[in-house]
Kinemage of the C-alpha trace (Angstrom):
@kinemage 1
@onewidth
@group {chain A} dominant
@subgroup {mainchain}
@vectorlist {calphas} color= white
{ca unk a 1} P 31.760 0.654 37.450
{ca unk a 2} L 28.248 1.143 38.442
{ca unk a 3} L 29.709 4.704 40.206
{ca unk a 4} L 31.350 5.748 37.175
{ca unk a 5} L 28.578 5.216 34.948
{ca unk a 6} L 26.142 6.752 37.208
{ca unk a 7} L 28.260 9.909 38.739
{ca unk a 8} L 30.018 10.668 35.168
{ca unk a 9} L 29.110 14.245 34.020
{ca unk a 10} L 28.623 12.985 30.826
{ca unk a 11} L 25.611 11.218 31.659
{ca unk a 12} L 26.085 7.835 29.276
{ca unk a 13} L 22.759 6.510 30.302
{ca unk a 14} L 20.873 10.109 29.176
{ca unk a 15} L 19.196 9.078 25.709
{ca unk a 16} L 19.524 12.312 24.081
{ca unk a 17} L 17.487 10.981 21.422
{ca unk a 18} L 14.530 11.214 23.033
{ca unk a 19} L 15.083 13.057 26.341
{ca unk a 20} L 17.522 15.456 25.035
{ca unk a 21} L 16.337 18.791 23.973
{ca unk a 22} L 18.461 21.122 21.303
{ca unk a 23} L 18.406 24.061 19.145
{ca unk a 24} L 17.575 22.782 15.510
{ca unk a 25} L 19.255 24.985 13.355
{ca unk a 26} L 19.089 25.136 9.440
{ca unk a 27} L 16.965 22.008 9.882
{ca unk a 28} L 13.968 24.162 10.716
{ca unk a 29} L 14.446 26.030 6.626
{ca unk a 30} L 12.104 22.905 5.352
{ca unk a 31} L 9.319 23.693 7.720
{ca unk a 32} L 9.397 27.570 7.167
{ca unk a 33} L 9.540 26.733 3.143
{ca unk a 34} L 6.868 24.229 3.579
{ca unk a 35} L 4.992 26.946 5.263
{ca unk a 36} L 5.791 29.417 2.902
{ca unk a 37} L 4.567 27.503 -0.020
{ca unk a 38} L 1.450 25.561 1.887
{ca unk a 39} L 0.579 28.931 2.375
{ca unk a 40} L 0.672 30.015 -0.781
{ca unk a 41} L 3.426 33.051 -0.111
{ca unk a 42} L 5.862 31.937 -2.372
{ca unk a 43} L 5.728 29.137 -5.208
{ca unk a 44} L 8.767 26.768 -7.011
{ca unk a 45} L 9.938 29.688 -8.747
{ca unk a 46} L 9.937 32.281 -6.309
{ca unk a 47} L 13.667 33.729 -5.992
{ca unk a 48} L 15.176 36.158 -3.511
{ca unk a 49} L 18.612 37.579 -4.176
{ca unk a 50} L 21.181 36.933 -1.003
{ca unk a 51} L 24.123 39.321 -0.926
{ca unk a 52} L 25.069 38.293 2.114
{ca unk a 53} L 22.407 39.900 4.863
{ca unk a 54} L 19.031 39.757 4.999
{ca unk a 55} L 18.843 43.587 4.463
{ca unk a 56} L 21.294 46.904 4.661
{ca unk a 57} L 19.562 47.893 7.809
{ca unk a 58} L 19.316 44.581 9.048
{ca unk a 59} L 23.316 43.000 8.467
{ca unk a 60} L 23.283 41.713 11.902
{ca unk a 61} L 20.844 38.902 9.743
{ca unk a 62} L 23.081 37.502 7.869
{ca unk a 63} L 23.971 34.255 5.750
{ca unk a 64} L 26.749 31.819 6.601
{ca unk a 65} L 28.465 32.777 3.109
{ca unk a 66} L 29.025 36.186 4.765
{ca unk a 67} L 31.663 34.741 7.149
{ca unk a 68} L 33.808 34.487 3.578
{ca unk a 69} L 33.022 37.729 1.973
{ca unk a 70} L 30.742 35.608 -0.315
{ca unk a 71} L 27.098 36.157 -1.775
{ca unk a 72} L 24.636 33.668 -2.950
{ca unk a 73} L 23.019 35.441 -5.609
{ca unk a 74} L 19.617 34.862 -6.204
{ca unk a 75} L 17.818 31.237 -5.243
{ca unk a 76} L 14.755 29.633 -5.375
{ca unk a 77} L 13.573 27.360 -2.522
{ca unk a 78} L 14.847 24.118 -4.134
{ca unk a 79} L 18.593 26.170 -4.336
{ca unk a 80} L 17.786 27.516 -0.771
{ca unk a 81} L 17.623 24.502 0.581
{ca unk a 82} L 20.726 22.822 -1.120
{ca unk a 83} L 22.964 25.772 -0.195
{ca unk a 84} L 21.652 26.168 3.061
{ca unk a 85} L 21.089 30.006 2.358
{ca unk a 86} L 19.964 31.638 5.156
{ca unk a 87} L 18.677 34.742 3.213
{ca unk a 88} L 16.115 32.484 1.219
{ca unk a 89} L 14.478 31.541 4.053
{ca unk a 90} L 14.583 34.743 6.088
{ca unk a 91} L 12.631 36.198 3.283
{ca unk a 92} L 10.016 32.688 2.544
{ca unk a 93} L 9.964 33.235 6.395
{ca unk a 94} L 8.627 36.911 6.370
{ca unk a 95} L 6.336 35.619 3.862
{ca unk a 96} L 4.996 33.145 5.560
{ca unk a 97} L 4.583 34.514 9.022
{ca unk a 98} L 5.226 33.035 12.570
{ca unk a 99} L 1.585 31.636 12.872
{ca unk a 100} L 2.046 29.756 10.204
{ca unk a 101} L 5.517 28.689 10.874
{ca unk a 102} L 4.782 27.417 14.212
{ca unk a 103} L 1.607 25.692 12.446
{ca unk a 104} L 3.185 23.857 10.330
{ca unk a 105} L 5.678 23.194 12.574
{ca unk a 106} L 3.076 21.195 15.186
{ca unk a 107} L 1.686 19.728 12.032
{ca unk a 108} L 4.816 17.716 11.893
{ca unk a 109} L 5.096 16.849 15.173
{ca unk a 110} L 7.440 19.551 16.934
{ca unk a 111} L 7.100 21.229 19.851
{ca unk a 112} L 4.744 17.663 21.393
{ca unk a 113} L 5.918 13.781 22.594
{ca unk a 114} L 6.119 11.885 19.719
{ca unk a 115} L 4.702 8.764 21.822
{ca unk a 116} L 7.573 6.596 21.178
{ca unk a 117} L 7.883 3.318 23.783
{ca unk a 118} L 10.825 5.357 25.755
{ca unk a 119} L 10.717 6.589 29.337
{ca unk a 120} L 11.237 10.484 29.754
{ca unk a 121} L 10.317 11.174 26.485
{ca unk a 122} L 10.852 15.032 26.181
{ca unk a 123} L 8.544 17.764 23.911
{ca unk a 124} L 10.856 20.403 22.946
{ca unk a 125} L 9.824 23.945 22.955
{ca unk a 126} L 7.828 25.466 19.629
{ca unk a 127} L 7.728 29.178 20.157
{ca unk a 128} L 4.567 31.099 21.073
{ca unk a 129} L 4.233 34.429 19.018
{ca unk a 130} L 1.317 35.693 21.232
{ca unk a 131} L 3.417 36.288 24.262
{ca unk a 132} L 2.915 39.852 25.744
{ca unk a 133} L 4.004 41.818 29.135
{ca unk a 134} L 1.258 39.757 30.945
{ca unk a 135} L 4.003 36.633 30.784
{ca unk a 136} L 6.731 38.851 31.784
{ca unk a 137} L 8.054 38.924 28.247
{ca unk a 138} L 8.561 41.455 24.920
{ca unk a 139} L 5.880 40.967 22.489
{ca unk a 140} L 6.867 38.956 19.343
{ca unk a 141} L 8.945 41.142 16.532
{ca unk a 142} L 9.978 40.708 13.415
{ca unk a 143} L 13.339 39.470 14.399
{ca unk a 144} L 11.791 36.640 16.424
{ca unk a 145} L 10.147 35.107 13.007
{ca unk a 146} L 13.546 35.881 10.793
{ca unk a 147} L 15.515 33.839 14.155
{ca unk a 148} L 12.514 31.117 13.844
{ca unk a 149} L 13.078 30.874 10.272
{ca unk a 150} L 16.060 29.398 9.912
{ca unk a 151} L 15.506 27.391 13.134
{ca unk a 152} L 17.057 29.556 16.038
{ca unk a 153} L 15.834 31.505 19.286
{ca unk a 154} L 13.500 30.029 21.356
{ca unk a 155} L 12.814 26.825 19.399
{ca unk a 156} L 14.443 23.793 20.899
{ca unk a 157} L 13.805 19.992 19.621
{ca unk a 158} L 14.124 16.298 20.228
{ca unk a 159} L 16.782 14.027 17.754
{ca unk a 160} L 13.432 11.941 17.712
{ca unk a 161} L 11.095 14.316 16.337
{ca unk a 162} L 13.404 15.600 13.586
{ca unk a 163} L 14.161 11.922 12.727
{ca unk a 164} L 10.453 12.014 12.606
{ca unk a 165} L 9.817 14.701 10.173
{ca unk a 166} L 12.289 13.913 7.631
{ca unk a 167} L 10.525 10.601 7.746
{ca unk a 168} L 7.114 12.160 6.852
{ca unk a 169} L 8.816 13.962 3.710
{ca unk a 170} L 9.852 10.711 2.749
{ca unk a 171} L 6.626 8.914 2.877
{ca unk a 172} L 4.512 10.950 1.410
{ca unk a 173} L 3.319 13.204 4.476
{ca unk a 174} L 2.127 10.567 7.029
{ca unk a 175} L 3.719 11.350 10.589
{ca unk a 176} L 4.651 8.235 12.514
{ca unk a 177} L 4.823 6.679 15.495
{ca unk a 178} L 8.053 5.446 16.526
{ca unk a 179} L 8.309 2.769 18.521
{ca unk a 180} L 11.240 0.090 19.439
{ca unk a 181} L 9.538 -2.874 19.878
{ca unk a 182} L 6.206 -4.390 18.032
{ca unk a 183} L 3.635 -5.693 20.209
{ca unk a 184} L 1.197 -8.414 18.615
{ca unk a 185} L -2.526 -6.790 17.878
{ca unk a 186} L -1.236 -2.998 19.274
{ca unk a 187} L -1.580 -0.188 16.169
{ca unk a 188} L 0.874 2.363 16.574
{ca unk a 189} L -0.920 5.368 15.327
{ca unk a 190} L -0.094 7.682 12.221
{ca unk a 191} L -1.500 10.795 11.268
{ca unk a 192} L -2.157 12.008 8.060
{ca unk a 193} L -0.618 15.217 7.091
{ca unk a 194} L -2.691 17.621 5.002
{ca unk a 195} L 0.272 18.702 2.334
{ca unk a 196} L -0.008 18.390 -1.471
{ca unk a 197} L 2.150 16.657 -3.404
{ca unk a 198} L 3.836 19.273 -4.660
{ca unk a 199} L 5.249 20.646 -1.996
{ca unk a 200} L 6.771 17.504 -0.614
{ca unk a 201} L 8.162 17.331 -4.638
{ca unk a 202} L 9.332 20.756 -4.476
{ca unk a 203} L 11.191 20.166 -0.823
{ca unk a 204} L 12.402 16.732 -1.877
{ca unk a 205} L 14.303 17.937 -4.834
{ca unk a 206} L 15.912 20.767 -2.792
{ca unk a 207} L 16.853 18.282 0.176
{ca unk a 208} L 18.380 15.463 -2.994
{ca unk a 209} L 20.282 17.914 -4.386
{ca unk a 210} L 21.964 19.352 -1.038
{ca unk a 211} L 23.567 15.872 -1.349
{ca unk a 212} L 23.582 14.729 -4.732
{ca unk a 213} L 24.288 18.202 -6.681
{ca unk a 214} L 28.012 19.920 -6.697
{ca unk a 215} L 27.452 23.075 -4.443
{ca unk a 216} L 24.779 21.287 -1.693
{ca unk a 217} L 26.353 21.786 1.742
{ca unk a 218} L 26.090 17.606 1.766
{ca unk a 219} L 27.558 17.148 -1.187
{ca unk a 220} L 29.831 14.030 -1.632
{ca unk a 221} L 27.957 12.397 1.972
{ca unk a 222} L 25.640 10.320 0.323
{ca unk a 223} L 25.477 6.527 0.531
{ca unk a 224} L 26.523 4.654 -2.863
{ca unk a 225} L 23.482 2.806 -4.195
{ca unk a 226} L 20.936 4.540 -2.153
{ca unk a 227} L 19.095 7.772 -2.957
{ca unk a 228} L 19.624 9.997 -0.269
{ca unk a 229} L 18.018 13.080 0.837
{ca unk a 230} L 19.221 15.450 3.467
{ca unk a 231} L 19.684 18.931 4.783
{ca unk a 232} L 22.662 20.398 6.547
């Protein structure tokens, strides 16, 4: 037993919760429309039109609806976020810009340990825009921030710290601590984030209706009894 558990590829005793690092995916669209709006790039009412790709020139950019010869039409960030368009948030993306992206994105605790009592606890990756030839790399391009945007290329997270974030929309924008077991007279420290409440409002009501509205890509998964928020 001990040799199975220990020689098996699929590594049972590898907590990919916390040591396990992934790509995030459509996850990532809060922070780049958090950005976008913290930044003050777009606003509640902003709307881009998705007919599929980000641009004629640009199709290779394109929104999951285009798979089924479908369009979205034109959104605003709370209907970006509950269809998951990928369009949306290429454009709040371009708004926004990678610095502040990737700002907002350490704000809320990717890409850095989130200190929870675990061994191994991994960091992820949060891409670095200022990488030149010097590091053996292309510079950054404006297909790096559309790939960020909707939480692809280099960008690679913990189960932990996106647990972590969603919590922080939830509580009004304090980032946590995690931690499995309480320790009488230790503090387990939280940080305040700087974010108004209207922008956790704004995000909120995107991320309720993605479960709770007919269309959301979550639509019909919530929990009877409870209000649930999520994204896809």
């Amino acid at each position: 037993t001990v040799h199975y558990i220990f020689q098996n590829t699929t590594r049972p005793l590898y907590n990919r919760a916390v040591n396990g690092e992934y790509a995030l995916g459509s996850i990532f669209k809060i922070i780049t429309g958090i950005a976008a709006l913290e930044e003050g790039k777009i606003n509640q009412w902003t709307s881009f039109n998705c007919d599929g790709y980000f641009s004629k020139t640009s199709r290779h950019f394109k929104c999951w609806v285009a798979e089924y010869q479908r369009q979205h039409g034109r959104f605003t960030i709370e209907e970006g976020l509950k269809h998951s368009c990928n369009v949306f948030f290429f454009n709040a993306g371009k708004f926004a810009g990678a610095a502040a992206i990737t700002n907002w994105a350490d704000k809320f605790g990717f890409g850095q340990p989130t200190g929870i009592d675990l061994p191994g606890e991994a960091k992820g990756l949060l891409p670095d825009q200022i990488r030149g030839a010097e590091r053996g790399r292309r510079a950054w391009a404006t297909a790096d921030t559309l790939n960020l945007s909707i939480g692809q290329g280099d960008l690679m997270v913990t189960p932990i710290q996106v647990a972590r974030m969603m919590a922080a929309i939830a509580n009004g924008g304090t980032l946590v601590t995690p931690h499995l077991i309480s320790q009488t007279g230790k503090s387990y420290p939280t940080t305040k984030i700087n974010i108004s409440a209207k922008t956790l409002s704004i995000v909120s009501n995107g991320l309720y209706n993605a479960v709770n509205s007919e269309g959301g890509t979550a639509y019909g998964r919530g929990l009877g009894g409870y209000r649930i928020c999520g994204k896809t």
